[in-house]
mmCIF file of the N, C-alpha and C atoms, coordinates in Angstrom:
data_MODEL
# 
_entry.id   MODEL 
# 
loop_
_atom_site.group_PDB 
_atom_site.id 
_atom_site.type_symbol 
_atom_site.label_atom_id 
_atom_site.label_alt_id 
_atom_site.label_comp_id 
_atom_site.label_asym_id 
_atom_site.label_entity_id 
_atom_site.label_seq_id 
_atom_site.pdbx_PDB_ins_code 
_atom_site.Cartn_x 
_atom_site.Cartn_y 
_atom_site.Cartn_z 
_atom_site.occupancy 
_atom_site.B_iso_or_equiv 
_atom_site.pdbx_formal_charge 
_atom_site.auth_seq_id 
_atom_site.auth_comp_id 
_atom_site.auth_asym_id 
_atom_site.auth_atom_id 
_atom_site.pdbx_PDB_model_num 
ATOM 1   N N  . UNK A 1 1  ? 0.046   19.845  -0.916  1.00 0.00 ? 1  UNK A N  1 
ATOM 2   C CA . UNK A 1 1  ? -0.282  18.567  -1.533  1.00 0.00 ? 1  UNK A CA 1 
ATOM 3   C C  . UNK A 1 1  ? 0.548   17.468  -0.863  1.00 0.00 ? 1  UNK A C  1 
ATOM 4   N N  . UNK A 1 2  ? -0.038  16.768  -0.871  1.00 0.00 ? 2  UNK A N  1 
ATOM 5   C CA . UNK A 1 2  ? 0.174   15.295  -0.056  1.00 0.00 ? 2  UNK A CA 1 
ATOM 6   C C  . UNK A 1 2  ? 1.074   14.625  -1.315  1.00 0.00 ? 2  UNK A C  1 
ATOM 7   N N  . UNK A 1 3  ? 2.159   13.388  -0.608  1.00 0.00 ? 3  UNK A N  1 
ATOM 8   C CA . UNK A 1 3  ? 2.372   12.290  -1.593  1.00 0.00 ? 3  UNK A CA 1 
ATOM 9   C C  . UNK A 1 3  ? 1.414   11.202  -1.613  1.00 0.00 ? 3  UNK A C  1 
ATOM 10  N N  . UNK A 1 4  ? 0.482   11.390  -1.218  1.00 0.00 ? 4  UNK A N  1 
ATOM 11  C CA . UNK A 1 4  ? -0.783  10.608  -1.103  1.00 0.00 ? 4  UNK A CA 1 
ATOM 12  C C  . UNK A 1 4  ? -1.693  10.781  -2.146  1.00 0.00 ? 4  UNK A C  1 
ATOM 13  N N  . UNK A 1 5  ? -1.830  11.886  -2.535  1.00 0.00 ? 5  UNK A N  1 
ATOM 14  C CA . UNK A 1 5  ? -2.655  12.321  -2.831  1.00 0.00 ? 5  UNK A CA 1 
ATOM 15  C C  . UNK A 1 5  ? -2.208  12.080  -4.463  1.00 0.00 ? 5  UNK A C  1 
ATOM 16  N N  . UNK A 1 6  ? -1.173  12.250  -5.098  1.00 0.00 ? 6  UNK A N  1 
ATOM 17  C CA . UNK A 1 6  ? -0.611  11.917  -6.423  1.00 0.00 ? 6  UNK A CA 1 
ATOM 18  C C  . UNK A 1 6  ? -0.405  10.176  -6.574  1.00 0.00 ? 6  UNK A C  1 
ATOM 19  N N  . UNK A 1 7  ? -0.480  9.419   -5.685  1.00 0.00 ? 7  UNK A N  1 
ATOM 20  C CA . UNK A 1 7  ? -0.330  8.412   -5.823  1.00 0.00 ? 7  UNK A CA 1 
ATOM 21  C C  . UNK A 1 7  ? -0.917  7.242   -5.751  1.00 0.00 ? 7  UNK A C  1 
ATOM 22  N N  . UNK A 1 8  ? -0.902  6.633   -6.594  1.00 0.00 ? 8  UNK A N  1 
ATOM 23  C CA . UNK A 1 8  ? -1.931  5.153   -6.595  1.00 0.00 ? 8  UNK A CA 1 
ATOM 24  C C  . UNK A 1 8  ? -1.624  3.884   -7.117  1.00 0.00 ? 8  UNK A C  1 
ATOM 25  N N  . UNK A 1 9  ? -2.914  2.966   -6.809  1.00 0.00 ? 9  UNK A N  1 
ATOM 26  C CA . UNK A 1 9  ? -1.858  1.469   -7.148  1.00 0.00 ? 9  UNK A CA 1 
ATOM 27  C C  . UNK A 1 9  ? -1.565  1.391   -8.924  1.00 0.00 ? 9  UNK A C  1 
ATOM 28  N N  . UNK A 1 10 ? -0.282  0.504   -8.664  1.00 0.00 ? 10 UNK A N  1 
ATOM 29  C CA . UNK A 1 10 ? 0.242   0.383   -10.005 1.00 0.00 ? 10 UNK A CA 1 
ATOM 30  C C  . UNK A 1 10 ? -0.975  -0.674  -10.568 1.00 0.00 ? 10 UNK A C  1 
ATOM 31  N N  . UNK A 1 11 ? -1.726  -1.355  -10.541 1.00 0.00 ? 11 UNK A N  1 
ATOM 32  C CA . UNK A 1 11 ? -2.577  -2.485  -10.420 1.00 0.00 ? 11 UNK A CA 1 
ATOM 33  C C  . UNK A 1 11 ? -3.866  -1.929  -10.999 1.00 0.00 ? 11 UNK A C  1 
ATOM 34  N N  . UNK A 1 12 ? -4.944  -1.190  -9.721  1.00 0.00 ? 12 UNK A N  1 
ATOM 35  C CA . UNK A 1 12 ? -6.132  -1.177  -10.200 1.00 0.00 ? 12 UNK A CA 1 
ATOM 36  C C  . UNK A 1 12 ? -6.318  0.579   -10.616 1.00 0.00 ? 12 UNK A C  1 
ATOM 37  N N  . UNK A 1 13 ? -4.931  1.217   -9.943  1.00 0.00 ? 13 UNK A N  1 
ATOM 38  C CA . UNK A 1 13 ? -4.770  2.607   -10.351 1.00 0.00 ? 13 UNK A CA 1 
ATOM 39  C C  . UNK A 1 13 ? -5.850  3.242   -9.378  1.00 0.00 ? 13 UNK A C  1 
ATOM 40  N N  . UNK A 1 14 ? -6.164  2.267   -8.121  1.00 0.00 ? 14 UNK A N  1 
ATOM 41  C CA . UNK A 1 14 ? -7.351  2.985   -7.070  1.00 0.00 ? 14 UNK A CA 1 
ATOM 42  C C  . UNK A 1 14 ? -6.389  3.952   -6.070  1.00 0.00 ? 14 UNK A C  1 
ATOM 43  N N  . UNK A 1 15 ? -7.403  4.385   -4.858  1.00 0.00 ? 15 UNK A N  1 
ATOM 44  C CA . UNK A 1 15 ? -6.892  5.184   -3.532  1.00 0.00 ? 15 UNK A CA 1 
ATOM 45  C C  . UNK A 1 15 ? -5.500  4.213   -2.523  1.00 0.00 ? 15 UNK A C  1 
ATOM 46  N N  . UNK A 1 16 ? -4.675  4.520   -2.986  1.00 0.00 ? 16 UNK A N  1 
ATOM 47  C CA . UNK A 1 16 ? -3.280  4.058   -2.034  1.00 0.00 ? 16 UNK A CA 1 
ATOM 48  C C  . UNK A 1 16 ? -3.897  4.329   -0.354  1.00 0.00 ? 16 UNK A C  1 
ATOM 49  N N  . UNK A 1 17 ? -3.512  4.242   0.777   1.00 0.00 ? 17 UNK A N  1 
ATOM 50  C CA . UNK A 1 17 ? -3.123  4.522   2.037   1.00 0.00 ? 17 UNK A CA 1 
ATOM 51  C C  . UNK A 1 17 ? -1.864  4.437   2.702   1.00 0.00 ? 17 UNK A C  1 
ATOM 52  N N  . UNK A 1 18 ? -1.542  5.237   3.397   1.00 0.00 ? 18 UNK A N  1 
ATOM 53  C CA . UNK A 1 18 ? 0.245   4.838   4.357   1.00 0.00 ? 18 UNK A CA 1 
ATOM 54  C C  . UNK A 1 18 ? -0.352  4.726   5.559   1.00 0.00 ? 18 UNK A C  1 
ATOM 55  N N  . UNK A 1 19 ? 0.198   3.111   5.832   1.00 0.00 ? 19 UNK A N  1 
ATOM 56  C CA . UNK A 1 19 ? 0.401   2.331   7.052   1.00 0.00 ? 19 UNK A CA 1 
ATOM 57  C C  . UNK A 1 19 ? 1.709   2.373   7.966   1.00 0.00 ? 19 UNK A C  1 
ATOM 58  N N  . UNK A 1 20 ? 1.530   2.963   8.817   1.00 0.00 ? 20 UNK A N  1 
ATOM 59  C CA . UNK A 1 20 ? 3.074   3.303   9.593   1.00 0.00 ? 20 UNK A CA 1 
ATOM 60  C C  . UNK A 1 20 ? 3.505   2.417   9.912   1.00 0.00 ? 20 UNK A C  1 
ATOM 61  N N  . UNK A 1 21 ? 2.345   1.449   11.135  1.00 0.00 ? 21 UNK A N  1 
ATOM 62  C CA . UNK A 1 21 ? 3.545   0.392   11.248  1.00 0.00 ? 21 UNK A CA 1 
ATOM 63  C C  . UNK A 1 21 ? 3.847   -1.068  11.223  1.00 0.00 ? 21 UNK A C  1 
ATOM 64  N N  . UNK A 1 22 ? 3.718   -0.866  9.805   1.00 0.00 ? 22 UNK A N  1 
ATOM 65  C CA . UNK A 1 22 ? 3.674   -1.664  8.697   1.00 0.00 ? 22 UNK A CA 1 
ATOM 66  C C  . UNK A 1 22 ? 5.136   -1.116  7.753   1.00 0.00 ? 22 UNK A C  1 
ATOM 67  N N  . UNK A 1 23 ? 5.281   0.523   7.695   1.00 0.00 ? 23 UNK A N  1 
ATOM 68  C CA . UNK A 1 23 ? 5.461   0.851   6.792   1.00 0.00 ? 23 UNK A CA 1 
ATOM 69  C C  . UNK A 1 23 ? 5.365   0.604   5.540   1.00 0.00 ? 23 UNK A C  1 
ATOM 70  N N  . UNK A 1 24 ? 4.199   0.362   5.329   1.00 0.00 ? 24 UNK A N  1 
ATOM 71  C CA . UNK A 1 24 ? 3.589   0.161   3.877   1.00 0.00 ? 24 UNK A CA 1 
ATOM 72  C C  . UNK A 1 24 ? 2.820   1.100   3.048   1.00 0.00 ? 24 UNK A C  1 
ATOM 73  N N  . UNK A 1 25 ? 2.509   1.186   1.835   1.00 0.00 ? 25 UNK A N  1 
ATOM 74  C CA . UNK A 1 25 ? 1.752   2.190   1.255   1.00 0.00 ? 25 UNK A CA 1 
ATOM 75  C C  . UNK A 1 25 ? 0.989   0.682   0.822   1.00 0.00 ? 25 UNK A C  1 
ATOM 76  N N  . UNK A 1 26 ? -0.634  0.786   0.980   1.00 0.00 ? 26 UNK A N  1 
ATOM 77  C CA . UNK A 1 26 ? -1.571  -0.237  1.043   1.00 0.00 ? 26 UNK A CA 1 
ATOM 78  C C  . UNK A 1 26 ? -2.775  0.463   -0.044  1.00 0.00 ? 26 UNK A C  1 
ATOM 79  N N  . UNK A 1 27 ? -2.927  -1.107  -1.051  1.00 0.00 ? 27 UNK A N  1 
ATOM 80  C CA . UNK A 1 27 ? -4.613  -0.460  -1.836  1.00 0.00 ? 27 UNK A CA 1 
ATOM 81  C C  . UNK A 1 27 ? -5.516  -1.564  -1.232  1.00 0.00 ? 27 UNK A C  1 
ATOM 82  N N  . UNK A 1 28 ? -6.442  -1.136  -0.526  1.00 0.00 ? 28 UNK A N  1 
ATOM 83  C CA . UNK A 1 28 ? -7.694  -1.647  0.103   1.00 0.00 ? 28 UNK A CA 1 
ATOM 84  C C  . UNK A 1 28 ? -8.851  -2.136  -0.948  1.00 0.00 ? 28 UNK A C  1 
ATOM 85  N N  . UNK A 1 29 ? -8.409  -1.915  -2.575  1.00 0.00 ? 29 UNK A N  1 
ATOM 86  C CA . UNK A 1 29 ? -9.397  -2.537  -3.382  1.00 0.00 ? 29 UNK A CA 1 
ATOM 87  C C  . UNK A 1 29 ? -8.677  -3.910  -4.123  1.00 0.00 ? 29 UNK A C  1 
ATOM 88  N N  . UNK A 1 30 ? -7.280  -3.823  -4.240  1.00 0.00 ? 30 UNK A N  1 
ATOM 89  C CA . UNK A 1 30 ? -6.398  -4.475  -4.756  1.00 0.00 ? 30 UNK A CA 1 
ATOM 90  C C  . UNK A 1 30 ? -6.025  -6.133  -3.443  1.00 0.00 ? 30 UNK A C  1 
ATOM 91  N N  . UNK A 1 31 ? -6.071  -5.433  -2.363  1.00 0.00 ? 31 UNK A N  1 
ATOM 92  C CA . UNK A 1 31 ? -5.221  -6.295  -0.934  1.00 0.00 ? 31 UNK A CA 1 
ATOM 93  C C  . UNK A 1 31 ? -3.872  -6.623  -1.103  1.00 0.00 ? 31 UNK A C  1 
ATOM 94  N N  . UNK A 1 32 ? -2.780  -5.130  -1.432  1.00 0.00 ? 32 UNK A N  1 
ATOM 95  C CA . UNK A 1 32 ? -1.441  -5.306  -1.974  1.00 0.00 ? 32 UNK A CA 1 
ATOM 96  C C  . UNK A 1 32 ? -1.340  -4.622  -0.750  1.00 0.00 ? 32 UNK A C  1 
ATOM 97  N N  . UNK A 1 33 ? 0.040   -4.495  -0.296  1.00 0.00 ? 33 UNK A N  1 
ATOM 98  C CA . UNK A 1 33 ? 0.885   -3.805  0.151   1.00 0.00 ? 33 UNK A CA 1 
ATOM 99  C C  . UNK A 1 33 ? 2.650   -3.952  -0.391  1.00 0.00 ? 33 UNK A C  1 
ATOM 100 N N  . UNK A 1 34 ? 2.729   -2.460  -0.869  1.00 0.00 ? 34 UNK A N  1 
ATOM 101 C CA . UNK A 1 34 ? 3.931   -2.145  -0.988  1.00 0.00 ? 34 UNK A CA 1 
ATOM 102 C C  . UNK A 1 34 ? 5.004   -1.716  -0.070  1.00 0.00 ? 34 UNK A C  1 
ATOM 103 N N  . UNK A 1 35 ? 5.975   -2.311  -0.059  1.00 0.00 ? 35 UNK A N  1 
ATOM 104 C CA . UNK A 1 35 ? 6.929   -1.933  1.107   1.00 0.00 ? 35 UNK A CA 1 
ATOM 105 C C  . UNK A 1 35 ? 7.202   -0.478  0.858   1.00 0.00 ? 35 UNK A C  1 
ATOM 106 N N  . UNK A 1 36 ? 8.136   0.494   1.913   1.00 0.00 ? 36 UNK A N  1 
ATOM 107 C CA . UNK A 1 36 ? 8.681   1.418   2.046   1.00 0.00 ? 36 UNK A CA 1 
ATOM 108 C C  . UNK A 1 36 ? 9.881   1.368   2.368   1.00 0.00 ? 36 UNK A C  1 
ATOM 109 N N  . UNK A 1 37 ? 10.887  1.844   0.986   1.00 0.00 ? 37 UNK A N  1 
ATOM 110 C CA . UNK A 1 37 ? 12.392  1.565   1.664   1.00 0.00 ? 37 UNK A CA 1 
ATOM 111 C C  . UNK A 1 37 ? 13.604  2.599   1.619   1.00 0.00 ? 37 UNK A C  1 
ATOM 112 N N  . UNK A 1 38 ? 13.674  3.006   2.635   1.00 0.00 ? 38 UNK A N  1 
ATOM 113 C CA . UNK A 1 38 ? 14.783  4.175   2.484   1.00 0.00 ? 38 UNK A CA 1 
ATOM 114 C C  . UNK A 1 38 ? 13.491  5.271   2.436   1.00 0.00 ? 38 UNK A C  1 
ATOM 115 N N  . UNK A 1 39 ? 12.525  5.246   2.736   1.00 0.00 ? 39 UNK A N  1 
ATOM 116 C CA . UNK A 1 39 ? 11.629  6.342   2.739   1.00 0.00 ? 39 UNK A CA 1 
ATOM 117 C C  . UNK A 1 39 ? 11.263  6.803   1.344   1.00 0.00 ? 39 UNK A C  1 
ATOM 118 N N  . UNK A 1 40 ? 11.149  5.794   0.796   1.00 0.00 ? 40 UNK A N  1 
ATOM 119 C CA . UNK A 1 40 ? 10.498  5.536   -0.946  1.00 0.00 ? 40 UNK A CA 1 
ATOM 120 C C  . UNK A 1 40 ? 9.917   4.456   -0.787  1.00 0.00 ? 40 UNK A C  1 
ATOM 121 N N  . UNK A 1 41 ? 8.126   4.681   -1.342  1.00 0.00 ? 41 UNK A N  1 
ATOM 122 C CA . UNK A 1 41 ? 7.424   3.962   -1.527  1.00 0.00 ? 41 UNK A CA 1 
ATOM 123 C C  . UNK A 1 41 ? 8.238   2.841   -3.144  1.00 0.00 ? 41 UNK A C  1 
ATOM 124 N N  . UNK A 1 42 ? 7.834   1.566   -2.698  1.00 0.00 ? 42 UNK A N  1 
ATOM 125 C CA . UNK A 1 42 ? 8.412   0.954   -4.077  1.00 0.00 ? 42 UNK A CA 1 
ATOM 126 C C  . UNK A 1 42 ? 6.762   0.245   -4.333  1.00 0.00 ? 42 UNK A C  1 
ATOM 127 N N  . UNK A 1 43 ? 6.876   1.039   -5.538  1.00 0.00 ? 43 UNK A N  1 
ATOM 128 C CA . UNK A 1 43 ? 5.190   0.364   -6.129  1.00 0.00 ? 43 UNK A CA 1 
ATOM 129 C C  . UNK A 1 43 ? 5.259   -0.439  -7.655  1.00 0.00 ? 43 UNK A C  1 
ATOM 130 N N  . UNK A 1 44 ? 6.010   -1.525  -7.049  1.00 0.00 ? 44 UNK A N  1 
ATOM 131 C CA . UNK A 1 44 ? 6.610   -2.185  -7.750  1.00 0.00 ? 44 UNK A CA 1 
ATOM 132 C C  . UNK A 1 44 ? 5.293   -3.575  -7.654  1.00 0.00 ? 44 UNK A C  1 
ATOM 133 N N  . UNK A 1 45 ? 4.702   -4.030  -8.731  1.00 0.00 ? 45 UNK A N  1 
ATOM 134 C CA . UNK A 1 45 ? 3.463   -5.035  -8.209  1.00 0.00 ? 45 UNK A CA 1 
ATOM 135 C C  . UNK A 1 45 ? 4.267   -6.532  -7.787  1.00 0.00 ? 45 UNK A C  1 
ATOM 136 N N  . UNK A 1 46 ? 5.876   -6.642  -8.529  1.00 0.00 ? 46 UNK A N  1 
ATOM 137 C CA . UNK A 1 46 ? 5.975   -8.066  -8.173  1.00 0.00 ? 46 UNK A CA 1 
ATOM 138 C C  . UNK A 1 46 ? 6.814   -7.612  -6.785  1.00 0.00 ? 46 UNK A C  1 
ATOM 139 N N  . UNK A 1 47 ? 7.355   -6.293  -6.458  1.00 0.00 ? 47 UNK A N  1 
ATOM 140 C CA . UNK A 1 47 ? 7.041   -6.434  -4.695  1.00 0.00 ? 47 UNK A CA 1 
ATOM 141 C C  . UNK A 1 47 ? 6.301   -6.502  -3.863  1.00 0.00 ? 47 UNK A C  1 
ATOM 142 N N  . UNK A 1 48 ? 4.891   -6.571  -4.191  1.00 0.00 ? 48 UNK A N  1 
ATOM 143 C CA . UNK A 1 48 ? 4.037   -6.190  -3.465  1.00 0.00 ? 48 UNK A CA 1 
ATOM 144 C C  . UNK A 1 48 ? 3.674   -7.569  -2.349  1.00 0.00 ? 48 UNK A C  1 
ATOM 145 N N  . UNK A 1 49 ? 3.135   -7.317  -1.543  1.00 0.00 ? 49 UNK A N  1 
ATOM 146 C CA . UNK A 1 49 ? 2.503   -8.658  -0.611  1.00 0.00 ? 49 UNK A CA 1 
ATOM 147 C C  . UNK A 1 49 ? 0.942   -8.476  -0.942  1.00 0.00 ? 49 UNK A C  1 
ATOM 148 N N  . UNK A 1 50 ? 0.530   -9.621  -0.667  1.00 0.00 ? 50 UNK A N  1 
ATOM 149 C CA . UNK A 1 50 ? -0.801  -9.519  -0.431  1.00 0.00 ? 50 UNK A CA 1 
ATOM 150 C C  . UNK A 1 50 ? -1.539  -9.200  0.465   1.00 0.00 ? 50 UNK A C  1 
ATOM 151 N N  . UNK A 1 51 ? -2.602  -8.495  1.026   1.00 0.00 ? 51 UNK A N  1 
ATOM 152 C CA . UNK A 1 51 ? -2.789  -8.282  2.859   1.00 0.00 ? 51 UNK A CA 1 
ATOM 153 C C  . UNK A 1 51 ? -4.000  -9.582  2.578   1.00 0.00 ? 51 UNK A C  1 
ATOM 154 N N  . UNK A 1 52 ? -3.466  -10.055 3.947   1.00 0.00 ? 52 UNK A N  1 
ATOM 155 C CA . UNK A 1 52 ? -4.259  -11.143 4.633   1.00 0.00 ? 52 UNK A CA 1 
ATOM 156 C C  . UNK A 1 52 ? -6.180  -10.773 4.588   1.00 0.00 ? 52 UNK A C  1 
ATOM 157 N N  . UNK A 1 53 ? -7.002  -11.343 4.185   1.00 0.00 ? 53 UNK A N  1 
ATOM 158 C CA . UNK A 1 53 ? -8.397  -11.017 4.991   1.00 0.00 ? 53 UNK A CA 1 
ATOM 159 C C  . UNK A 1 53 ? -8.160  -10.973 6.391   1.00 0.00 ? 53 UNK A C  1 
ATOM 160 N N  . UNK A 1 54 ? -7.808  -11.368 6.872   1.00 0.00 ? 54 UNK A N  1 
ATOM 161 C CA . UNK A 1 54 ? -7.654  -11.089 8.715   1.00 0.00 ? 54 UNK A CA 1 
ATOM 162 C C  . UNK A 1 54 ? -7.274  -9.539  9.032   1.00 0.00 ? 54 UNK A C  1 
ATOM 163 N N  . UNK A 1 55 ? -5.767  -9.159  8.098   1.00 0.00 ? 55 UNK A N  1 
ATOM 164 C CA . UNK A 1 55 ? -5.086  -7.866  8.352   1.00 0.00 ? 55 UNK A CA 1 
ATOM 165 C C  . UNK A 1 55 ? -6.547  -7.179  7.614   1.00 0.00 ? 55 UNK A C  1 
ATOM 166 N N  . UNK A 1 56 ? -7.119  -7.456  6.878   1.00 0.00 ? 56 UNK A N  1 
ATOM 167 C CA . UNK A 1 56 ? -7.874  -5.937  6.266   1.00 0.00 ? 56 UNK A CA 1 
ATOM 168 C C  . UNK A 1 56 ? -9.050  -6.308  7.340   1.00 0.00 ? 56 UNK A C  1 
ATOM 169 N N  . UNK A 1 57 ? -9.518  -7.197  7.918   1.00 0.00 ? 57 UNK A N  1 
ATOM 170 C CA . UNK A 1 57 ? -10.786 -6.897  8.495   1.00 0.00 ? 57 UNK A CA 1 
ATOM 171 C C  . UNK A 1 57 ? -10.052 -6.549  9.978   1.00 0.00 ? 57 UNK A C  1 
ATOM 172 N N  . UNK A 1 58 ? -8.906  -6.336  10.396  1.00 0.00 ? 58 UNK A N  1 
ATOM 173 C CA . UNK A 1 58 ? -8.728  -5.955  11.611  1.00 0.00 ? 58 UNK A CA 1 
ATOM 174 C C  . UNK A 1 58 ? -7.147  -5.260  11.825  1.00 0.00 ? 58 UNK A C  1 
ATOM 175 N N  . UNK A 1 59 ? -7.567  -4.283  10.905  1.00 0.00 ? 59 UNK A N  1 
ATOM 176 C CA . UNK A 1 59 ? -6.266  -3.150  10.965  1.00 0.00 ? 59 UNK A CA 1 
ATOM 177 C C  . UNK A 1 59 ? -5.706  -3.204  11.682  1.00 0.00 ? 59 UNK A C  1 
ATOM 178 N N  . UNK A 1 60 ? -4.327  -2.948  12.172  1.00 0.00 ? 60 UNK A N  1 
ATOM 179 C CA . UNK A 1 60 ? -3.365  -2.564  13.467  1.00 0.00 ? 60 UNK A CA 1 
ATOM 180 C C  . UNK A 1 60 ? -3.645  -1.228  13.723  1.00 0.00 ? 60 UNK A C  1 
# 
Protein backbone atom coordinates (compact mmCIF):
# COMPACT_ATOMS: atom_id res chain seq x y z
CA UNK A 1 0.00 0.00 0.00
CA UNK A 2 0.94 3.31 -1.12
CA UNK A 3 0.84 6.67 1.10
CA UNK A 4 -1.11 7.71 -1.76
CA UNK A 5 -3.38 5.65 -1.72
CA UNK A 6 -4.75 6.42 2.13
CA UNK A 7 -4.60 9.91 1.45
CA UNK A 8 -6.68 12.79 0.35
CA UNK A 9 -7.54 16.41 0.26
CA UNK A 10 -8.42 17.86 3.56
CA UNK A 11 -10.98 20.12 1.40
CA UNK A 12 -12.98 18.15 -1.16
CA UNK A 13 -11.67 14.70 0.46
CA UNK A 14 -10.90 13.86 -3.57
CA UNK A 15 -7.67 11.82 -5.31
CA UNK A 16 -4.34 13.64 -3.85
CA UNK A 17 -1.16 13.25 -6.41
CA UNK A 18 2.82 13.62 -5.48
CA UNK A 19 4.57 16.13 -7.53
CA UNK A 20 8.34 15.72 -7.16
CA UNK A 21 9.48 18.68 -8.33
CA UNK A 22 7.39 20.70 -6.81
CA UNK A 23 7.51 18.57 -3.88
CA UNK A 24 4.02 18.85 -3.37
CA UNK A 25 1.15 16.48 -2.66
CA UNK A 26 -1.53 18.21 -5.27
CA UNK A 27 -5.69 17.81 -5.58
CA UNK A 28 -6.45 18.39 -9.29
CA UNK A 29 -10.27 18.91 -8.30
CA UNK A 30 -9.58 21.38 -5.47
CA UNK A 31 -6.23 23.43 -7.43
CA UNK A 32 -4.37 23.18 -3.85
CA UNK A 33 -1.06 22.18 -3.38
CA UNK A 34 0.33 21.14 -0.17
CA UNK A 35 3.88 21.53 0.63
CA UNK A 36 6.19 18.60 1.73
CA UNK A 37 8.37 19.17 4.71
CA UNK A 38 10.91 17.09 6.26
CA UNK A 39 9.32 14.35 4.09
CA UNK A 40 5.74 14.89 5.64
CA UNK A 41 3.07 15.83 3.58
CA UNK A 42 1.42 18.95 5.59
CA UNK A 43 -2.30 18.88 4.55
CA UNK A 44 -2.91 21.64 6.32
CA UNK A 45 -5.72 23.82 3.95
CA UNK A 46 -4.45 27.28 5.33
CA UNK A 47 -0.95 25.92 3.99
CA UNK A 48 -1.99 25.11 1.01
CA UNK A 49 -1.23 27.25 -2.36
CA UNK A 50 -3.39 27.45 -5.01
CA UNK A 51 -2.09 25.88 -8.49
CA UNK A 52 -2.14 28.42 -11.15
CA UNK A 53 -4.58 27.49 -14.38
CA UNK A 54 -1.35 27.74 -16.36
CA UNK A 55 0.52 25.07 -13.80
CA UNK A 56 -2.60 22.62 -14.16
CA UNK A 57 -3.00 23.02 -17.91
CA UNK A 58 0.79 22.52 -18.38
CA UNK A 59 2.32 20.24 -15.76
CA UNK A 60 6.16 20.26 -15.26
Amino acid sequence: MNLLDILSCPVCKGRVEYHKNTAEIQCPRCRKAYPIVDDIPVMIQEQARIITREESENPR
